[in-house]
C-alpha positions in Angstrom: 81.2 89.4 140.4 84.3 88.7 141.6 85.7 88.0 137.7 83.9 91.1 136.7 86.2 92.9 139.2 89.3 91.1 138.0 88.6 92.1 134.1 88.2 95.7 135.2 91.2 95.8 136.8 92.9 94.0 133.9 92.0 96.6 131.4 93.8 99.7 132.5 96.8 97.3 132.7 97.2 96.9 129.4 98.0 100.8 129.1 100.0 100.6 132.5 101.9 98.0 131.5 103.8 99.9 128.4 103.6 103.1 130.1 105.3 102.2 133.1 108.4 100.7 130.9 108.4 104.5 129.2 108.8 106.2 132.4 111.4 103.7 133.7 113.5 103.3 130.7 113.5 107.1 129.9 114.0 108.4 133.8 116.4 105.5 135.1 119.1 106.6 133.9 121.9 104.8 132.0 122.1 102.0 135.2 119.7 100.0 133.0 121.4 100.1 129.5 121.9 96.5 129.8 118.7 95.1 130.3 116.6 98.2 129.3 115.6 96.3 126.2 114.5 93.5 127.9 112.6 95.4 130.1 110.6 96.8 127.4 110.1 93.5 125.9 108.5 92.1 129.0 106.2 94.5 129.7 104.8 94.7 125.6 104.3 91.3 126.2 102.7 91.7 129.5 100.3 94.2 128.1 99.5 91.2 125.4 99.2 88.7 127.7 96.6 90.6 129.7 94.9 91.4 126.5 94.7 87.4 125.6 93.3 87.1 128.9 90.1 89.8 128.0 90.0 88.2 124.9 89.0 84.9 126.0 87.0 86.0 128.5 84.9 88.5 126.2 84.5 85.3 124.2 82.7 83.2 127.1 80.6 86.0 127.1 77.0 86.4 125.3 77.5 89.0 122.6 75.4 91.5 124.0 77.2 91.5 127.1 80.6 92.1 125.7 81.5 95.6 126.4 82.9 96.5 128.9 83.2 100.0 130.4 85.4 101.8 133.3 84.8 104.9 134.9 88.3 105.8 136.5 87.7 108.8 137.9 86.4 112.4 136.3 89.1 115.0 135.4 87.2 118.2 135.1 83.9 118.0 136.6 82.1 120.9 136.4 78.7 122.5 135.9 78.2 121.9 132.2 81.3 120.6 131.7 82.1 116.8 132.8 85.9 115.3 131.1 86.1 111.6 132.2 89.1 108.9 132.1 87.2 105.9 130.8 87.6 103.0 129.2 85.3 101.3 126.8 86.4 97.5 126.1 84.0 96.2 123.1 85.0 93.8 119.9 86.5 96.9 117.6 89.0 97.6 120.7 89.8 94.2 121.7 90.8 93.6 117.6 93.3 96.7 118.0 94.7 95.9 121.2 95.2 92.3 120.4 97.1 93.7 116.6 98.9 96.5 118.8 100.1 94.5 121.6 100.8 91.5 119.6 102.5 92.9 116.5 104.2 95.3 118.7 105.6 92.5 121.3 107.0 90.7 117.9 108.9 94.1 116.9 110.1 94.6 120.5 111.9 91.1 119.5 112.9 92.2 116.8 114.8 95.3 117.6 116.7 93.5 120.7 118.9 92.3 117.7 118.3 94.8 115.1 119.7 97.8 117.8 122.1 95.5 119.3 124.9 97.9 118.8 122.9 101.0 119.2 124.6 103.1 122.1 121.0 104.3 123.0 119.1 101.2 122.8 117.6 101.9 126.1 115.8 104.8 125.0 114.8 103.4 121.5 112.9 101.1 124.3 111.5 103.7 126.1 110.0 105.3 123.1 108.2 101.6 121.6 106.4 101.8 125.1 105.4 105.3 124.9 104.1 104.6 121.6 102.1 101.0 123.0 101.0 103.1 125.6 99.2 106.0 123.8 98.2 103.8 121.2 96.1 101.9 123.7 94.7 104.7 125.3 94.1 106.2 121.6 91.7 102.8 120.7 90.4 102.1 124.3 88.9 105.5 125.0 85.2 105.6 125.3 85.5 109.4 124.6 86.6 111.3 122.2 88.4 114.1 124.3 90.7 110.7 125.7 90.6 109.8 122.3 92.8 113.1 121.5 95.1 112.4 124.5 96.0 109.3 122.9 95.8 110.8 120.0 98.6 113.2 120.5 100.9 110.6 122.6 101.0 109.1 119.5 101.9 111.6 117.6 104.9 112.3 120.4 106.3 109.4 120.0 105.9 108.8 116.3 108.2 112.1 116.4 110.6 110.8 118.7 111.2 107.1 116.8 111.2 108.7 113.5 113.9 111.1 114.5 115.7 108.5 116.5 118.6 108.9 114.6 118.8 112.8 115.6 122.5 113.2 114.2 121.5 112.5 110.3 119.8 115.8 109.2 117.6 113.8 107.2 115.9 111.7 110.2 115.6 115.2 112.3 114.0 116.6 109.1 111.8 113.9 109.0 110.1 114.0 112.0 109.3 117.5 111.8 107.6 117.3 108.6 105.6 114.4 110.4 105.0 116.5 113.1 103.9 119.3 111.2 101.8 117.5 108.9 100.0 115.4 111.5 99.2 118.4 113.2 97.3 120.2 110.1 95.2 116.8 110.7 94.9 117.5 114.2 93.5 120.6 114.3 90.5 118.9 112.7 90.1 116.2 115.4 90.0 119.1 117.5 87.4 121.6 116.0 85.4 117.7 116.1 85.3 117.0 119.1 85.0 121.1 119.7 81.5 120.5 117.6 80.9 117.4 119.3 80.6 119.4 122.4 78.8 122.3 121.7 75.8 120.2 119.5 75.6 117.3 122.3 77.0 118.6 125.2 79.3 115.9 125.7 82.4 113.3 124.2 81.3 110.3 125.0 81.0 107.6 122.3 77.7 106.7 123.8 75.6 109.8 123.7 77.3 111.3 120.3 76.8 108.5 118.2 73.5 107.8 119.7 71.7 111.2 119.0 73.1 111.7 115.3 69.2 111.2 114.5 68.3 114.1 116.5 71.3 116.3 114.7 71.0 118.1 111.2 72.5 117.3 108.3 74.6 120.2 107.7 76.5 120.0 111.8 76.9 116.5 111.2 78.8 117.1 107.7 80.8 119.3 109.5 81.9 116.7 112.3 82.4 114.3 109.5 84.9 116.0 107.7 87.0 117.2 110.2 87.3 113.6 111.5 88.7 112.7 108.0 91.3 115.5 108.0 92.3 113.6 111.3 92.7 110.5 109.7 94.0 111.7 106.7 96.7 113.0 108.5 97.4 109.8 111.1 96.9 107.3 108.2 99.1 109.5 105.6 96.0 109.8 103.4 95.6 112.7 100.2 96.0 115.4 100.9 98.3 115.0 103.9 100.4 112.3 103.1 103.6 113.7 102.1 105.2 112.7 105.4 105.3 109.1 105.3 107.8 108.3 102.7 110.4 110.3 104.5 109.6 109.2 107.7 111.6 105.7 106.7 114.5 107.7 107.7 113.6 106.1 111.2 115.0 102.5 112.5 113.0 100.0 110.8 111.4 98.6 113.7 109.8 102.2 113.9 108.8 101.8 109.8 107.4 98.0 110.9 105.3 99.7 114.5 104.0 102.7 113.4 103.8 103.0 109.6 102.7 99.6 108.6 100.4 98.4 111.7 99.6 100.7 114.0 99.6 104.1 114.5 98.7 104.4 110.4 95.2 102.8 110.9 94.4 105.1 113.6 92.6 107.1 111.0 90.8 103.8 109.9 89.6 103.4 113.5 88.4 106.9 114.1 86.1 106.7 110.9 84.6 103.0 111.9 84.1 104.3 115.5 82.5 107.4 114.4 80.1 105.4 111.7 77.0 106.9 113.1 78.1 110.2 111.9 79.1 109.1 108.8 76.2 107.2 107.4 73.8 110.3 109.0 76.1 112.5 106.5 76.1 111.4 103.2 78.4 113.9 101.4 81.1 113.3 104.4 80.8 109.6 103.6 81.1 110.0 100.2 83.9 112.6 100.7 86.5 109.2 102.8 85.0 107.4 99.6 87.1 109.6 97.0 90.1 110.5 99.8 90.3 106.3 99.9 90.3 105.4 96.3 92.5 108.6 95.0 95.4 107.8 98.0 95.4 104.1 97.2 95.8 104.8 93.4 98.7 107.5 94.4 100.6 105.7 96.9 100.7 102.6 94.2 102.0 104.8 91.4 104.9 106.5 94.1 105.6 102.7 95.1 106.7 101.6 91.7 109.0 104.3 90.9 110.6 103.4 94.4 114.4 101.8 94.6 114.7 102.5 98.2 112.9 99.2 99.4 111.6 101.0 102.5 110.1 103.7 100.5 108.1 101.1 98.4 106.7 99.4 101.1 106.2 103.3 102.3 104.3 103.6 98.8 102.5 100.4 99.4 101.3 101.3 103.1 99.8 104.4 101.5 97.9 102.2 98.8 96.5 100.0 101.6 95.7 102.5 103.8 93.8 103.9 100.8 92.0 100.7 100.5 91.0 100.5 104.0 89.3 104.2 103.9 88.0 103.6 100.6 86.0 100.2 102.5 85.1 102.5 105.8 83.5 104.9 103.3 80.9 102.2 102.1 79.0 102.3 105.3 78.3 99.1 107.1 78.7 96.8 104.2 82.9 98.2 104.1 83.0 98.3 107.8 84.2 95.2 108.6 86.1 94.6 105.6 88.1 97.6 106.7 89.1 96.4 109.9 89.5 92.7 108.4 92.1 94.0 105.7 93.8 96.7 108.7 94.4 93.3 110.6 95.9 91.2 107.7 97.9 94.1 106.8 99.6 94.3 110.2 100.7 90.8 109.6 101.9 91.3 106.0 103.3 94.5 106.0 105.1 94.4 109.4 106.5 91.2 108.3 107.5 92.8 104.9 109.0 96.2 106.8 110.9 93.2 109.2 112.6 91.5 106.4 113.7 95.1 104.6 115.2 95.7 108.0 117.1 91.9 107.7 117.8 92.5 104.2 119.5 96.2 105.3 121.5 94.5 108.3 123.0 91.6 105.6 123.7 94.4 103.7 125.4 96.8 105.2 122.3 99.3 105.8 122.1 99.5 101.6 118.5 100.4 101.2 119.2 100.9 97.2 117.0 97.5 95.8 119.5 97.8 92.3 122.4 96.9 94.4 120.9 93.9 95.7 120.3 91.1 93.2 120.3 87.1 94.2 119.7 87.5 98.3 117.7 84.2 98.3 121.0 82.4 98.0 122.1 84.2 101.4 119.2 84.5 103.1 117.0 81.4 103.0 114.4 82.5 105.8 114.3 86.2 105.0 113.5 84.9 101.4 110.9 82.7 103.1 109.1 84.8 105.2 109.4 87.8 103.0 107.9 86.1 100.0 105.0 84.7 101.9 104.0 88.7 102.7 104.4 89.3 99.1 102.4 86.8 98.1 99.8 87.8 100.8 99.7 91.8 99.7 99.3 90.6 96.0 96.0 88.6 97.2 97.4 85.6 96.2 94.3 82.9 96.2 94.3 81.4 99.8 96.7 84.0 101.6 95.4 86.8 104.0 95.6 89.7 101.5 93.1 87.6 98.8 90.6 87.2 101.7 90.4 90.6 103.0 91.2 93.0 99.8 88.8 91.0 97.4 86.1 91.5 100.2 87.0 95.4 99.7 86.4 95.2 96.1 83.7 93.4 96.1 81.8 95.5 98.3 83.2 98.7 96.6 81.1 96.7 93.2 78.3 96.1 95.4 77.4 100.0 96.5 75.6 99.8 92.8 75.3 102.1 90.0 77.9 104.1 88.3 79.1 105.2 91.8 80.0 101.2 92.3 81.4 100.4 89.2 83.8 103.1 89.0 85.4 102.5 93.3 85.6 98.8 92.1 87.4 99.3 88.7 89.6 102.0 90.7 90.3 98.6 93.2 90.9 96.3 90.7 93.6 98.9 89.1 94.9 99.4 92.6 94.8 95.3 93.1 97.1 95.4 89.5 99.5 97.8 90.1 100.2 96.4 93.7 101.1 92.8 92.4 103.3 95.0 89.9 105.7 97.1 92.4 105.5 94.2 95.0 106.7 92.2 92.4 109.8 94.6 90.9 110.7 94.4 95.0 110.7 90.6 94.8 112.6 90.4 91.8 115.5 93.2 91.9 116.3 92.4 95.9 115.7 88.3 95.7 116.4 86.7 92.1 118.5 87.8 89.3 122.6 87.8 89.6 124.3 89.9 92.4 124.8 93.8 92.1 126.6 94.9 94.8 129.7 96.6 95.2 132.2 97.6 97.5 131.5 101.0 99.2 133.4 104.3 99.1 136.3 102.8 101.5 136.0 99.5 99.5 134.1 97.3 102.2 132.0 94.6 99.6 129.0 94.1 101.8 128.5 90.1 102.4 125.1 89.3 102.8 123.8 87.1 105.7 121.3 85.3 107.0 120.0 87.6 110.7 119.8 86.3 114.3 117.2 84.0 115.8 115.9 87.1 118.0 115.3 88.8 114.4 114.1 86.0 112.3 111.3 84.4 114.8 109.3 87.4 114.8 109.3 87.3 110.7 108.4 83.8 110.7 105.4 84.4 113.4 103.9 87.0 110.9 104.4 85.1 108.1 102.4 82.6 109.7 99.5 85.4 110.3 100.5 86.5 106.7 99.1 82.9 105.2 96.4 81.9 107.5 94.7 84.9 109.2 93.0 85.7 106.1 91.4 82.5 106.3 90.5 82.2 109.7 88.8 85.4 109.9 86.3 84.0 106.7 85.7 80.7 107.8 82.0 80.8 108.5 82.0 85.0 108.3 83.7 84.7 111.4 85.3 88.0 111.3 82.2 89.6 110.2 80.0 88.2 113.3 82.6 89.0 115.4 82.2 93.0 114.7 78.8 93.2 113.8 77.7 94.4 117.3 79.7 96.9 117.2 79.9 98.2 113.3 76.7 97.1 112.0 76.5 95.4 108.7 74.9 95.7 105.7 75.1 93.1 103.0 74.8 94.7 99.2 73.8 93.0 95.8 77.2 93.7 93.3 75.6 93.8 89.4 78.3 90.6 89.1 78.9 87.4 91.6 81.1 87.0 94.3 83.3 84.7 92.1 83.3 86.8 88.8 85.1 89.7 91.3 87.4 87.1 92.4 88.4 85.7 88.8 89.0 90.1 88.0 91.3 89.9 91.1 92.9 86.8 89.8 93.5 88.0 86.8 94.5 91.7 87.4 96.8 90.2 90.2 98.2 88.1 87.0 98.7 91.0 84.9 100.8 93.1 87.3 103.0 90.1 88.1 103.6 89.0 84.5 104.2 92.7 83.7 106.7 93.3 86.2 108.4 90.2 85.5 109.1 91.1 81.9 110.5 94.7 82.9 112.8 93.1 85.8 112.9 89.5 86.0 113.8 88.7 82.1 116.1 91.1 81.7 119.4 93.1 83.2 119.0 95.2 85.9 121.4 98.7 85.6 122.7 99.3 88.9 121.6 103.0 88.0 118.0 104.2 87.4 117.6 104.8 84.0 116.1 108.5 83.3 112.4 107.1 82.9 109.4 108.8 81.6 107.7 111.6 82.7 105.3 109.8 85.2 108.3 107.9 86.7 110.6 111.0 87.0 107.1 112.0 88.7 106.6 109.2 91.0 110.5 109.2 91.8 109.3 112.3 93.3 106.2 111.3 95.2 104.2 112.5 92.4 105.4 116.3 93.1 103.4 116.4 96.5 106.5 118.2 98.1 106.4 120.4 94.9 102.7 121.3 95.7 103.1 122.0 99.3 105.8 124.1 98.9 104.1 126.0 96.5 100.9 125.9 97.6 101.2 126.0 101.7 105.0 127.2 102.2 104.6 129.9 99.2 101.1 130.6 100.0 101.5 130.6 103.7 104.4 133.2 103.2 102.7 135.9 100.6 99.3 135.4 103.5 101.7 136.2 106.0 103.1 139.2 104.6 99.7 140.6 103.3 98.7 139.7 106.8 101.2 142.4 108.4 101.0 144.6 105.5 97.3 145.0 106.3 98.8 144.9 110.4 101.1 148.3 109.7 98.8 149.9 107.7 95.4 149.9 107.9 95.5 148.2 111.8 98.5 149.7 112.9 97.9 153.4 110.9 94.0 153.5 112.4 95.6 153.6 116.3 98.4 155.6 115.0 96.3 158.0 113.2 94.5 158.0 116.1 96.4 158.9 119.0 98.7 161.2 116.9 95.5 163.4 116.2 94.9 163.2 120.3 98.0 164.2 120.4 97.5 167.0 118.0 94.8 168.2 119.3 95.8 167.9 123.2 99.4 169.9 122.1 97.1 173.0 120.5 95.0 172.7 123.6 97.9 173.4 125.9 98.8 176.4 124.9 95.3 177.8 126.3 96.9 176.5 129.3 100.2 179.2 129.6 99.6 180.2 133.3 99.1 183.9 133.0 95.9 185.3 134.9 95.0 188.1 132.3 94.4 185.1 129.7 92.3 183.3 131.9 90.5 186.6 132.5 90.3 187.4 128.9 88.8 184.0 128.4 86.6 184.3 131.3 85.2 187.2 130.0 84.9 186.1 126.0 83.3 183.0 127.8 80.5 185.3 129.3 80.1 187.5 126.3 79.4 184.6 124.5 76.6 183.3 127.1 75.3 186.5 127.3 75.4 186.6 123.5 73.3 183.4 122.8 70.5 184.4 125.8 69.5 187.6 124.1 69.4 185.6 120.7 67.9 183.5 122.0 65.2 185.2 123.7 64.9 187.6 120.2 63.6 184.1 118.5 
């Protein structure tokens, strides 16, 4: 009993822990600009030691008694009406917090040296432990209204990191259009969990996912969809995900945090925790299916055309977002393959975001990747680490991405008939044309001769290997980067570790497990060889050659700003304006019309009214000629 008291008072510590840094660091003032940073850094890591601590103790527990779940106290409790702050700690929310508090106390490491001369360090601190904080209360809700506090924090503080850098117009740009565009997705979360309400009368996990049997078909659609325009909007997913490219505009911790491990797999988490309603709605399922395979496709394509080396890993965390959906939209046979590949990604691609960010301080902040040329020479671990992450997002045999995306494709193969073999060709294209632009990153910023060149004022850049504080965290995730993958599939570890939770579901693909993997193999091949021809065998221009159509396209991010503009900014505009033409003349003219014919009338009216007794007589007595008048008629009949 007494351990049982001790875990439930460890598990609202894990969101104290980060939120009280936020409010410390952003009230105290500039007293604690000197050791702000490590302030922040003590208390992620607090927040991750606490969460060790549940994790080993969820493990000494039998499976069925795992969960755990705290009623704080109720918020609104009233007849009809009852909004709790609770906590649900079960296997899905223990993975998250571990990746959040764990990948995020690495990148609180990392930016003690990467903001070392930043004159607002302090409050860069502040915001990473806002972010921890509703992050945690996002995945440890055990309702959805919670769900949508967290929710929203994160969406705060994603604006607030991504604008960081408030004086470039670009960065404050940027984090409105991130703002904006999340929010489109957030009015679906809302009219959800507005659904939610009405058709179960409450937002608890429990009692919503529990009577989707008792719900039609046609309410539970409805639910379903909304919840993807949520995620597609968190986890920059087609149609919404215009924002995420420019949101590299931010520090690249922030690229590293948010849009490579966390906050862009909040989506994944909000389909997998609402997978009851999913697989009671077939066409909503089948609707994350087609939003998954089109975004992984598209965000591959942009990331090729890419020579800003943040903006193709921005490409890239599109494309693997995209294959995370496109798994959560199998049912419970993609499930767990979705969270599986959501973990090894954190590893890969944070460590792949960590050593842009090293590349860009050896380098003078030069995100251009034609300007680089020969780093390995200079940069030995960066080099290291960096090309262990490449290796592992190819699916290189034996690495984390080859355990986790093949187990995607394979399961895509395995949901049968023409339905399966088109999502696993679509993943095998999307497997080629990532070993492709993750190669031409390899290549134009590690191997070849130097391109560099001395800046407007004539400064050369000379690259340099980063600090300790900078380089540890890197080679911690490369670690997770070669071995997690492995680990997680020893003995379907990773799958018996969620099934109580997501359910599985074990399909029959029309070829064997090791046929997908040799198409892997040999796709992964392709793109490589491919991409070494174009970059590694011959010159690099320091300028971008024109390119064809589809490149000039993907240079663009396939014209999505193009579309929005004309479709949403356009469209919204000519709506607007028929909206007040229709306002000023038909609304507007009715009360108008209206109260000038009162008016009228009441103005004619008054002139009866001129104050002289003779009229009044006069009318008095037409009044009773007319009574008398209508009797006799009246009595004629």
């Amino acid at each position: 009993m007494d351990n049982l008291i001790a875990l439930l008072v460890a598990a609202p510590l894990l969101v104290a822990a980060p939120l009280l840094g936020a409010v410390v660091l952003l009230c105290g003032g500039r007293r604690l600009d000197r050791a702000g940073h490590w302030l922040g850094t003590a208390l992620a890591a607090a927040s991750f030691a606490v969460g060790a601590v549940l994790f080993v103790d969820m493990l000494g527990r039998d499976v069925d008694d795992r969960a755990l779940h705290q009623h704080l106290f109720s918020w609104i409790p009233v007849e009809g009406f009852q909004a709790d702050i609770a906590f649900q700690l079960d296997q899905l929310s223990m993975t998250f917090v571990l990746l959040i508090t764990g990948v995020g106390t690495l990148i609180h490491v990392y930016s003690i040296g990467y903001m070392e001369h930043d004159e607002r360090r302090r409050r860069f601190f502040g915001y990473l432990n806002l972010f921890l904080a509703a992050m945690l209360l996002l995945v440890l809700a055990d309702n959805y209204l919670l769900l949508y506090f967290g929710w929203e924090g994160v969406g705060l503080a994603s604006y607030l990191l991504i604008g960081f850098w408030q004086h470039k117009p670009s960065a404050a740009t940027a984090a409105k259009k991130a703002f904006l565009v999340n929010r489109v997705g957030d009015i679906g979360l809302s009219i959800a969990i507005m659904l939610m309400f009405t058709t179960f009368g409450t937002f608890a996990f429990g009692p919503v996912l529990g009577s989707v049997g008792e719900t039609g078909e046609g309410t539970l659609t409805a639910i379903g969809l909304m919840l993807l325009l949520a995620a597609c909007g968190k986890s920059a997913q087609v149609p919404l995900q215009s924002w995420l490219g420019d949101a590299m505009e931010g520090p690249t911790p922030v690229s590293a945090l948010i849009h490579a491990a966390t906050m862009v797999t909040a989506g994944v988490y909000l389909i997998v925790r609402s997978g009851a309603i999913f697989n009671a709605a077939p066409d909503a399922q089948l609707a994350v299916v087609v939003v998954g395979a089109v975004t992984l496709i598209f965000g591959a394509v942009v990331g090729c055309a890419k020579d800003d080396i943040k903006k193709a890993l921005a490409g890239s965390t599109m494309s693997q977002i995209g294959y995370m959906i496109l798994a959560a939209g199998l049912g419970p046979i993609g499930y767990v393959f979705a969270i599986m590949h959501l973990v090894t990604h954190g590893f890969f691609k944070a460590g792949l975001f960590l050593g842009a960010g090293s590349v860009m301080h050896g380098m003078n902040d030069e995100v251009d990747m034609r300007k680089y040329g020969g780093l390995r020479k200079y940069m030995p671990v960066t080099f290291v680490t960096f090309g262990l992450g490449y290796l592992a997002i190819i699916g290189f045999p034996g690495l984390s991405g080859f355990f986790s995306k093949d187990k995607i494709i394979e399961a895509a193969f395995a949901k049968g008939g023409t339905e399966g073999w088109i999502l696993g060709s679509v993943a095998l294209l999307g497997a080629a044309i990532t070993a492709f632009y993750m190669t031409r990153v390899m290549v134009l910023t590690f191997f070849g001769e130097k391109r560099w060149q001395p800046d407007a004022e004539g400064h050369e850049p000379h690259p340099h290997e980063s600090p300790k504080s900078m380089t540890i965290p890197m080679i911690v995730l490369a670690f997770g980067s070669v071995f997690a993958g492995g680990f997680f599939s020893i003995g379907d570890r990773f799958l018996n570790w969620l099934e109580p939770v997501t359910g599985a579901e074990h399909g029959h693909p029309p070829m064997s497990a090791a046929t997908v993997t040799g198409l892997t193999v040999v796709a992964l091949a392709v793109g490589v060889t491919i991409a070494w021809v174009m970059y590694g065998r011959r010159p690099v221009p320091v300028t971008a050659p024109r390119g064809s159509l589809l490149t000039r396209a993907a240079r663009r991010d396939l014209l999505q700003d193009d579309f929005n503009h004309v479709v949403l900014v356009r469209g919204g505009e000519h709506l607007t304006r028929s909206l007040v033409y229709v306002d000023h003349t038909l609304v507007d003219g009715v009360v108008n019309g209206t109260a000038a014919s009162v008016g009228g009338l009441s103005g004619r009216l008054r002139k009866l009214q001129n104050g002289y007794v003779r009229s009044y007589a006069v009318s008095m007595f037409g009044g009773t000629a007319v009574l008398i008048a209508a009797t006799l008629l009246m009595r004629g009949v």
